[in-house]
N, C-alpha and C positions, 0 to 999 in steps of 0.2 A: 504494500500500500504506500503508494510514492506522498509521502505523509511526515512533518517531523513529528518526533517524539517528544512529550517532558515527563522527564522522571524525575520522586522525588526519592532520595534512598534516606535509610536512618541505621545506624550500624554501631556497637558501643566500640568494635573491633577498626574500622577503613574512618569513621565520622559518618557524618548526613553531608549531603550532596543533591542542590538543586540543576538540572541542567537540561539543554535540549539538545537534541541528539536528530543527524538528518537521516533519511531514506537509506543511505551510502553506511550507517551508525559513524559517519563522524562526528566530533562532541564538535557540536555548532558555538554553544555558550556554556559554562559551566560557572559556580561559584560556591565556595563552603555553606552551607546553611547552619547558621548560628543562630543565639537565641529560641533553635526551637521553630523554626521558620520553616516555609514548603509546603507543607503538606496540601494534598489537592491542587498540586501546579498544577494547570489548564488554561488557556486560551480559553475565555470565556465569552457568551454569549455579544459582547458587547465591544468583542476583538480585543480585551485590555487581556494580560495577566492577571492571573488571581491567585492566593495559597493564601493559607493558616499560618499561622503564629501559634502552639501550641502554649497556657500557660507552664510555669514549672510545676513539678507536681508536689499538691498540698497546699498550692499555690492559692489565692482569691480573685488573682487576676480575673477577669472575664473572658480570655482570650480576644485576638483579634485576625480581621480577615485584613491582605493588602490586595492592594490593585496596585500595579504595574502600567508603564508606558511601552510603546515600541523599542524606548529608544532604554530598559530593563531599571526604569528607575519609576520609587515606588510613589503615585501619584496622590493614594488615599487610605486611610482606613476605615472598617464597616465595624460594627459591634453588637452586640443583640441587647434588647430591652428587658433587663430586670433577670436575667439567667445567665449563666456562662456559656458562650457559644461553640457548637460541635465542628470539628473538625472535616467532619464527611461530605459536605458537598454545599456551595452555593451557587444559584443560579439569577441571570442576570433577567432583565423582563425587559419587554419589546419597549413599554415608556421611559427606558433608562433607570426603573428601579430595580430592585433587587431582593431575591428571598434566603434565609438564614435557617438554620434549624436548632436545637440546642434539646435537653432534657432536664427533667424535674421529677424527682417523688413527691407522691402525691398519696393522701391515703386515702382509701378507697373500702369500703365496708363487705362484705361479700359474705352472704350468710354461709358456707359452707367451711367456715373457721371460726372460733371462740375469743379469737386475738381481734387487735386492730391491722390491717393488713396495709402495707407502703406500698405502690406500685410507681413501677419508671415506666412515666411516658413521654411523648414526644411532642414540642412543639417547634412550630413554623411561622415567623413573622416578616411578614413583608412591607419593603418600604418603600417609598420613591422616591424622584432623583434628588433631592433636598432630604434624604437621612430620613423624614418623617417617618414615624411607625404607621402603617394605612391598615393592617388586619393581621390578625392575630389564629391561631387555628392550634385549637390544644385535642389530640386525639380522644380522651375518657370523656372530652363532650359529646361526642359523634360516634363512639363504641364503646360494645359494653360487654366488659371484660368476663364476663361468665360466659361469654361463648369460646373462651378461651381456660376455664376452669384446669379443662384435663393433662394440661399442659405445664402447669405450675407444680412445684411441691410445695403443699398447702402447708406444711411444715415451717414452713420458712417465714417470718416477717416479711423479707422482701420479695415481691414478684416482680422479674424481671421481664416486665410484659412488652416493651419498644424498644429497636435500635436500627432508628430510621440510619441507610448510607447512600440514600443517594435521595435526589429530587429531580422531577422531570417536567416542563411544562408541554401540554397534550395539546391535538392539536388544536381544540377546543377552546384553549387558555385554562383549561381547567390542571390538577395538579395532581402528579402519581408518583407517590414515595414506596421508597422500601423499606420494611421491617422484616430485618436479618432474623431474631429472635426469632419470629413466629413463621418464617417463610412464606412471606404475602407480598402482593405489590397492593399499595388502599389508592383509589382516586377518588379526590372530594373536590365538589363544588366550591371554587376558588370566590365564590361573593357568599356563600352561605353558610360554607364547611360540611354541608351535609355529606354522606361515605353515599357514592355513585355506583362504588363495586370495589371488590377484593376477589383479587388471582392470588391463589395459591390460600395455603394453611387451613388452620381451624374452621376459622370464616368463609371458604372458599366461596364462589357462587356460581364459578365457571365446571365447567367439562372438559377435562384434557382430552384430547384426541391423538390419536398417533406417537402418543409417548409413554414409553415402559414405564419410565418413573414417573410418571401421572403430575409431573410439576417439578417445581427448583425446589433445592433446601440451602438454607444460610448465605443467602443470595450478596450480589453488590450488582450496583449500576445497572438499573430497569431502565431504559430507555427507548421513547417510542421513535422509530425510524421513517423515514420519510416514505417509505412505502405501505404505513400503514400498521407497521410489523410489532411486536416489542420484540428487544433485544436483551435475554440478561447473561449476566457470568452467574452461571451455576455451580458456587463453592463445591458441593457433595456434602459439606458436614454442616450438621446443626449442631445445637447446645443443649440436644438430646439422645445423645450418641449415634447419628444415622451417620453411613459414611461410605461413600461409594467416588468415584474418579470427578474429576471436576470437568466444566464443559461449558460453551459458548451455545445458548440455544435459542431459537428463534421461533415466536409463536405469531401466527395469523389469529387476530381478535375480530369475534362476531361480537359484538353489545346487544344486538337485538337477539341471538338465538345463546349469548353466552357460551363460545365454546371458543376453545384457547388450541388452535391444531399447530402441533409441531411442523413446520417447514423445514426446518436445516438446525444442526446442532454441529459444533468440534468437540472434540475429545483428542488431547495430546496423545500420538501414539504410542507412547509409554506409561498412557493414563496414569498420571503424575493427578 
């Protein structure tokens, strides 16, 4: 794919290292990344650079996202309102603003336990081009976590019910996250938050078609393609011991008949 690369590496052994790399793997640009810097280097919707500042840990900081110029110098920083913000993915929006994601416990009461019960979940705030916060989207508004009971050890205080890594805007303008944790992609109505549909997990609502493993487990980067398609990286493992080869798979989505058919899938030949 005659395409540059950026990668970001993190290593206690070589350091971290941000850099882009061309078609040829010549290193086109590199630079030590210090402070914690990098993560989620991309070319971003908006043609700027973008990555994370990870805080240190134990840390209060809030963490922060930068923006970059063509010319690799850094133009801006973003922040999130009122949480520390995640690492995993921001995406830029057509009016020049931009969406954040971050997490929070939250307790949440669930009669099938005698305790009070914490749950992590995931929120999404979007802003625009002037910084302003414009909407806010906290998932336990819009889902409800007993359809996900079986899945927890109810033993536990903490239910570790979201871990959203990626964001996708649809073609609809509406918004489709992944949560790794429960092996779902959710898309919710970007002016209401209401949940539109969920691929994959507990909540499924789709039909797999043409695929042995009936769906992704502990997925990253759901993204809808311009034909139509989603695209994800199929981990193979969850954070319930399932674990099979990992894979590049690609599903044709029906909305009106709900069925999710396998097109094309990689699998590394040494199924790594």
């Amino acid at each position: 794919y005659p395409e540059d690369m950026f990668i970001h590496t993190t290593s206690p052994l070589t350091g971290s290292f941000m850099a882009i790399i061309g078609a040829d793997l010549e290193i086109k640009w590199h630079i030590t990344s210090i402070d914690r810097k990098g993560w989620d280097f991309k070319v971003n919707n908006n043609n700027k650079l973008t990555y994370f500042q990870k805080p240190p840990i134990g840390s209060s900081d809030p963490g922060l996202w930068y923006v970059m110029d063509s010319n690799m110098q850094e133009v801006d920083t973003l922040s999130f309102v009122g949480y520390k913000a995640d690492n995993h993915d921001i995406q830029y929006v057509a009016n020049g603003g931009y969406i954040l994601q971050a997490y929070a416990k939250e307790q949440i009461d669930i009669p099938q336990t005698t305790h009070i019960d914490s749950a992590r979940i995931l929120i999404l705030q979007e802003f625009d081009v002037n910084h302003n916060l414009i909407f806010e989207w906290k998932n336990s508004d819009y889902m409800n976590i007993e359809n996900y009971i079986d899945s927890f050890n109810l033993n536990a205080n903490y239910l570790n019910w979201m871990h959203g890594n990626s964001i996708d805007i649809d073609y609809d303008s509406n918004i489709i996250i992944s949560n790794r944790t429960m092996s779902e992609a959710i898309k919710f109505d970007r002016l209401t938050g209401e949940i539109i549909w969920i691929l994959g997990g507990p909540a499924n609502d789709f039909l797999f078609i043409n695929d042995i493993h009936n769906g992704f487990i502990g997925q990253h980067d759901i993204r809808r393609l311009d034909n139509g398609n989603l695209l994800v990286f199929d981990n193979g493992v969850n954070l319930f011991g399932e674990t099979r080869a990992a894979r590049v798979s690609e599903y044709s989505i029906d909305e009106m008949e709900m069925t999710a058919t396998l097109v094309w899938e990689y699998f590394h030949p040494e199924e790594y």
